[in-house]
N, C-alpha and C positions, 0 to 999 in steps of 0.2 A: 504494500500500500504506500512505501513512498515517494511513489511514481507520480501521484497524482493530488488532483486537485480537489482540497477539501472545504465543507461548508460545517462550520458547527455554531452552536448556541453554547450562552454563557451565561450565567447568573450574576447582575450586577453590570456595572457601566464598563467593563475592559477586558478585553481578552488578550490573555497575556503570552499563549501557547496553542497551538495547533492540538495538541493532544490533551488540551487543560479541561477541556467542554465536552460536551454530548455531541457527538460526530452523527449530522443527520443527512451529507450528500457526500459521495467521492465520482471522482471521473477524472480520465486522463485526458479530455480534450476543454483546451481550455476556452474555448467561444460555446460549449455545453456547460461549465460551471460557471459562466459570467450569465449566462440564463436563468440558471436555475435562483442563482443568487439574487437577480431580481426577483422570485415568485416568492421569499421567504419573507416576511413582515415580523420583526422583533414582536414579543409582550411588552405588555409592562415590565421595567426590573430587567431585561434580558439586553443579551448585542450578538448580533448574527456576525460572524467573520468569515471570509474569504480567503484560502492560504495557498501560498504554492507548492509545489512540491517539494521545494527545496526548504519551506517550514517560514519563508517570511510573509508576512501579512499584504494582501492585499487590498482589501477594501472589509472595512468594519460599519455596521449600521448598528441605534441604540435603540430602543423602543421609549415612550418617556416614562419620566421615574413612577415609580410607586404614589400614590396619594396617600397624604398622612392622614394619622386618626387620632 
């Protein structure tokens, strides 16, 4: 799997590792993970990131924060 290009979700505003999150998309082509990574919409509280294979970041999105109580 480190061939390819990954999509994971994060808990909290930063994603600091490719492997740190819940891994919800891989694909080795990368005009197919820049797709898919538009169809992903953060939570609340979450940040969807974008990685290469080689493990550095490519594009990170945040959902907005939490509502206090």
């Amino acid at each position: 799997m480190a061939d390819q290009y990954r999509i994971t979700k994060h808990t909290g505003s930063t994603a600091t590792s490719s492997h740190s999150g819940t891994l919800l998309y891989t694909t080795k082509l990368e005009n197919v993970a820049f797709r898919a990574y538009g169809k992903f919409r953060p939570a609340y509280g979450t940040t969807i990131a974008l990685w290469r294979p080689d493990g550095s970041l490519v594009e990170a999105k945040s959902g907005p924060p939490r509502p206090a109580q």
